[in-house]
Structures are given as C-alpha cells and as structure tokens.
C-alpha positions in Angstrom: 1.5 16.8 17.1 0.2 16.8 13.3 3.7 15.7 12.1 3.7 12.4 15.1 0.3 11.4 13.5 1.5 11.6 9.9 4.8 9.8 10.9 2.6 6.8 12.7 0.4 7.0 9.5 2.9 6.6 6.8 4.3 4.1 9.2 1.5 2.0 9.7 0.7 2.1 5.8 4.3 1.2 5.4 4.2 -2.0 7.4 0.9 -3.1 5.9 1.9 -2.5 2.1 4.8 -4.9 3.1 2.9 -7.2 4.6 1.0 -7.6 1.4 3.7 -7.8 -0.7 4.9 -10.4 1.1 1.6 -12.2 0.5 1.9 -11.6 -2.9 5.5 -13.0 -3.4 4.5 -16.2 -1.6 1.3 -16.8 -3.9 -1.0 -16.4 -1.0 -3.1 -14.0 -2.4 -5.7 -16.3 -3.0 -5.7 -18.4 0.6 -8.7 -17.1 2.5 -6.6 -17.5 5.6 -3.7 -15.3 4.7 -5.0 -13.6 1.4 -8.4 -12.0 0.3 -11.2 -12.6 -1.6 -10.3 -13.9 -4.9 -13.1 -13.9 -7.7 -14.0 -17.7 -8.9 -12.6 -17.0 -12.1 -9.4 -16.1 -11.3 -9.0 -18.9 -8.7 -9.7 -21.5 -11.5 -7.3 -20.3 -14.1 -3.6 -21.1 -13.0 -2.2 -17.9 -15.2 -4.7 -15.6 -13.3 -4.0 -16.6 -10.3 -0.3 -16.5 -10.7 -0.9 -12.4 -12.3 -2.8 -11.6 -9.2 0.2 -12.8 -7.0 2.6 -10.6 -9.4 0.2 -7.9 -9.3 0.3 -7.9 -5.1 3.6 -8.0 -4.8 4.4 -5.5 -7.6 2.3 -2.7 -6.7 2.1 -3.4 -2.6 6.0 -3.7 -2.8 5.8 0.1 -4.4 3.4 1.7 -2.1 5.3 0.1 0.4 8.4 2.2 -0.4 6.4 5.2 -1.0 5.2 5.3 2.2 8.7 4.6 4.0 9.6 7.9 1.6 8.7 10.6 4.1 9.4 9.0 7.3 12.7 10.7 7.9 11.9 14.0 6.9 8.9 14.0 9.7 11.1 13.0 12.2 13.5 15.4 11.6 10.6 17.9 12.3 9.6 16.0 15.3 12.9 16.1 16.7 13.4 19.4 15.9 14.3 21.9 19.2 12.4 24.8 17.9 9.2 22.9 17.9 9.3 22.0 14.3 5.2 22.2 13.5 3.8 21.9 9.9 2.6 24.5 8.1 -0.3 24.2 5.6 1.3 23.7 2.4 3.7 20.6 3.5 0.5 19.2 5.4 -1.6 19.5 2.1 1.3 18.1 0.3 1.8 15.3 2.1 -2.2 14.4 2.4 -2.6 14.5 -1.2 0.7 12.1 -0.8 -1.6 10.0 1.2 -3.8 9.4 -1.2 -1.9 8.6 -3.9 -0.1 5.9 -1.9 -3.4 4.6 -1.1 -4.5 4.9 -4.6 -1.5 3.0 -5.7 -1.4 0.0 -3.3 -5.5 -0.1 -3.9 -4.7 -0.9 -7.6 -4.0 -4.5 -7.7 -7.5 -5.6 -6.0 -9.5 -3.3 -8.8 -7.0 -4.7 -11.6 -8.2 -8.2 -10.3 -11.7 -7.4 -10.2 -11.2 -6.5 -13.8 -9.3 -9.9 -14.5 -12.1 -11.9 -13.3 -15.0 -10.0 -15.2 -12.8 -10.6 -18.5 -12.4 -14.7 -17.8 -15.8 -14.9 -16.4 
C-alpha cells in the first residue's frame, strides 16, 4: 500500500513539474493567469523576466524527470506476486528522494525572489 502512495506521489509531482516547465518554455511565468507571482522588479526588466522563464523551465524540466526516475521500479513492486512491500531503508531512501525533488523544482521561485531584491 506504501509503495501505491509513493507511485501516485512521484506521479503527481511528475505531472506538475511538467506542467511548469512548460510554463516556463512558453514565457508564461509571469501571466497571473497561467504563471505566479512575479516581483515588480523582475516584471519591468525584459532580461529578468526572460531568466525567470529559463530558470522555470530549466530546473521544473529536471525535477520533472527526477520524479518520473522511480516510477518503474515501484511498480515493479506493486506488481509483484509475492506482495512486494517496502522495507524501511528503500522507503527512507526514497522520502529523502522526495525532498530533494522538491528542493530542486522549489529553486527557481527562491532564485527569483533573489533576482528581484538585486534589481530592486
């Protein structure tokens, strides 16, 4: 049951870190609509704005394929006749995984927090 919950996680995080990354190779990182929050500074300055779309759709486009990583190992464990649970070690492994996905595709937003407070 543990391993069907990480497989739906890292899949979920999968879709999303595309779906940013797409966003970012459009340049729609800064329509409210579509993108996010954008400090002022970085709006107004054309090569800003255009780092913050490279930065999205560098770093989303990563954490993207980090998360697609484990997918097939879990569901070789899923299928698996003997009832293929995880033991501790793999689970801890692949929750400090977690993170560090997270911790990767969570980079561009801080890196263009720090963008604006160095234009502003």
């Amino acid at each position: 049951m543990v391993a069907l919950f990480l497989l739906f996680s890292f899949t979920v995080m999968a879709v999303v870190y595309l779906m940013l990354a797409v966003i970012g190779f459009r340049g729609s990182v800064a329509d409210r609509f579509l993108g996010f929050e954008i400090p002022e500074p970085v709006c107004a300055d054309r090569q800003l704005l255009a780092r913050a779309h490279s930065l999205v759709a560098f770093w989303c486009t990563g954490a993207a394929a980090l998360s697609a990583a484990p997918l097939l190992p879990l569901y070789r464990v899923i299928v698996d006749p003997d009832g293929g649970e995880l033991d501790l070690l793999p689970l801890a492994v692949l929750a400090a995984y977690l993170l560090v996905v997270q911790v990767i595709g969570g980079y561009p937003f801080e890196k263009i927090k720090q963008l604006a407070t160095h234009a502003g």
